[in-house]
N, C-alpha and C positions, 0 to 999 in steps of 0.2 A: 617706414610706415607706408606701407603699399595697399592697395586696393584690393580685394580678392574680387575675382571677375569671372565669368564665366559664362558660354554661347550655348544653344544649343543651336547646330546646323539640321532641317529638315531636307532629308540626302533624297527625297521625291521631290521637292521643288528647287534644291540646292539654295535655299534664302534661311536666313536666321529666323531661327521659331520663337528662340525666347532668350534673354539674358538675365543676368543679375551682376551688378556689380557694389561694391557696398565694403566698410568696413563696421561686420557687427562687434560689441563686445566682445565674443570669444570667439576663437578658432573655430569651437565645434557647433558653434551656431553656422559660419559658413559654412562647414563638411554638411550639414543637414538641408541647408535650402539646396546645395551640387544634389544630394542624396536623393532627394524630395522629386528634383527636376528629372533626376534619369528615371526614377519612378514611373512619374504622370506622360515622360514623352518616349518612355521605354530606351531611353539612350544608354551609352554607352560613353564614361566621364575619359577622355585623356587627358592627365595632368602631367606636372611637373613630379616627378619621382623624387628629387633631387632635394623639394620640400620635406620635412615630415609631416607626420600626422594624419593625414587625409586617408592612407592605407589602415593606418591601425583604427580609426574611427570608420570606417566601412568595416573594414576585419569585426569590429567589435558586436555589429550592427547585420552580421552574416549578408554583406551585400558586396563582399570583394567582387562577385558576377559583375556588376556594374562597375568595374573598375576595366578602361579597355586595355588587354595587351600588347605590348613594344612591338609596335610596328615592324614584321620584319625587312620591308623594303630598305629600312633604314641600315641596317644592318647590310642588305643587298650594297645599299648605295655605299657603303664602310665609312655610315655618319656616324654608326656607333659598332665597338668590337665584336659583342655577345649580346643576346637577351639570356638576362638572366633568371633566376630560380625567386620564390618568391614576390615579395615587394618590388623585386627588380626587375620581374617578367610582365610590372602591370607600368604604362605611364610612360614617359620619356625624361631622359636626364637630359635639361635644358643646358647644354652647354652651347658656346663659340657657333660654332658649324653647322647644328641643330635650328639653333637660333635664327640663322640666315637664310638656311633653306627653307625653316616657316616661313620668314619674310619674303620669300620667293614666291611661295605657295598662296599667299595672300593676296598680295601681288597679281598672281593671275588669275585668283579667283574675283579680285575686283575688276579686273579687266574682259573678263572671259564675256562675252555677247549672250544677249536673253533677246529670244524674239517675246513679241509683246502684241495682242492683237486689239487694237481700239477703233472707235467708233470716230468717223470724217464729220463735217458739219453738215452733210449731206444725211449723214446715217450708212455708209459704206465700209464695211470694213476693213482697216488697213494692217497689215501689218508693220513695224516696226522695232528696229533693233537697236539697244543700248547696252552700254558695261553693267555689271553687277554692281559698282560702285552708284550708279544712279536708284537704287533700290533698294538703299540703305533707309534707313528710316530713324536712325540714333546720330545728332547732331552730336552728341560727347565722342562715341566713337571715328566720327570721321573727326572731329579734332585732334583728337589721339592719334588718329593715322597721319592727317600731317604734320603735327608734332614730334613725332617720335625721330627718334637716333640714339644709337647708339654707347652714347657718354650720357643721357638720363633716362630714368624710369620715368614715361610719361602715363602710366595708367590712371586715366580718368584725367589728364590736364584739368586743372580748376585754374583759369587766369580770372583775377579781380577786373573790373570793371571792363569785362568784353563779352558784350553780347553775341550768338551765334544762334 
């Protein structure tokens, strides 16, 4: 029983625009809030391939355009053999290696430096540099991040009696 979860990254500011995470009653209630989002922020959905469904409910919905295709760097990188035809030309199959090098990719993106320009007690302004990790603004997801490993599915951690 997993969470359906999903970002959307704004690639002009590099910060997260919007998310949703959530288990609706059906499946195709998720496929249409993803669907809805690439819509309004003109994005471009990478999933899991590996799931079903979310192709053929795009497919059904003439919005596969918004389904983005397999990365070929990956394929450069020989994370994965082919991109293939199809359902199999849009998305990534989350395996092993896939997996990791996301986590890599994360990784430096929460680490990666944001100049930031603010005002001194003076009224001067300063600049200043911090990791993307400080500019997060979703207290569930940075729990998730350090929570997670590998031997559980932490999506959305719900611990009883801990505040955050």
């Amino acid at each position: 029983m997993s969470f359906g979860s999903m970002f959307v990254l704004d690639l002009w500011t590099d910060s997260i625009a919007a998310e949703y995470t959530g288990r609706p009653p059906f499946a195709n209630d998720l496929y249409e809030i993803v669907r809805k989002a690439c819509l309004f922020y003109n994005a471009r959905c990478m999933y899991e391939n590996n799931l079903h469904g979310i192709f053929s409910y795009f497919s059904q919905h003439n919005c596969t355009y918004l389904l983005a295709d397999t990365p070929q760097y990956l394929k450069d990188r020989e994370l994965i053999k082919t991109v293939g035809i199809g359902n199999t030309s849009k998305g990534i199959r989350a395996t092993t290696p896939i997996i990791k090098y996301g986590f890599k990719l994360i990784r430096d993106w929460l680490m990666k430096p944001v100049s930031k320009v603010e005002k001194d007690a003076e009224g001067n302004d300063m600049e200043t540099t911090m990791p993307n990790l400080y500019r997060l603004r979703n207290r569930a997801l940075i729990q998730e991040l350090i929570q997670w490993n590998p031997n559980i599915n932490a999506d959305r951690c719900v611990l009883e009696n801990t505040q955050i």
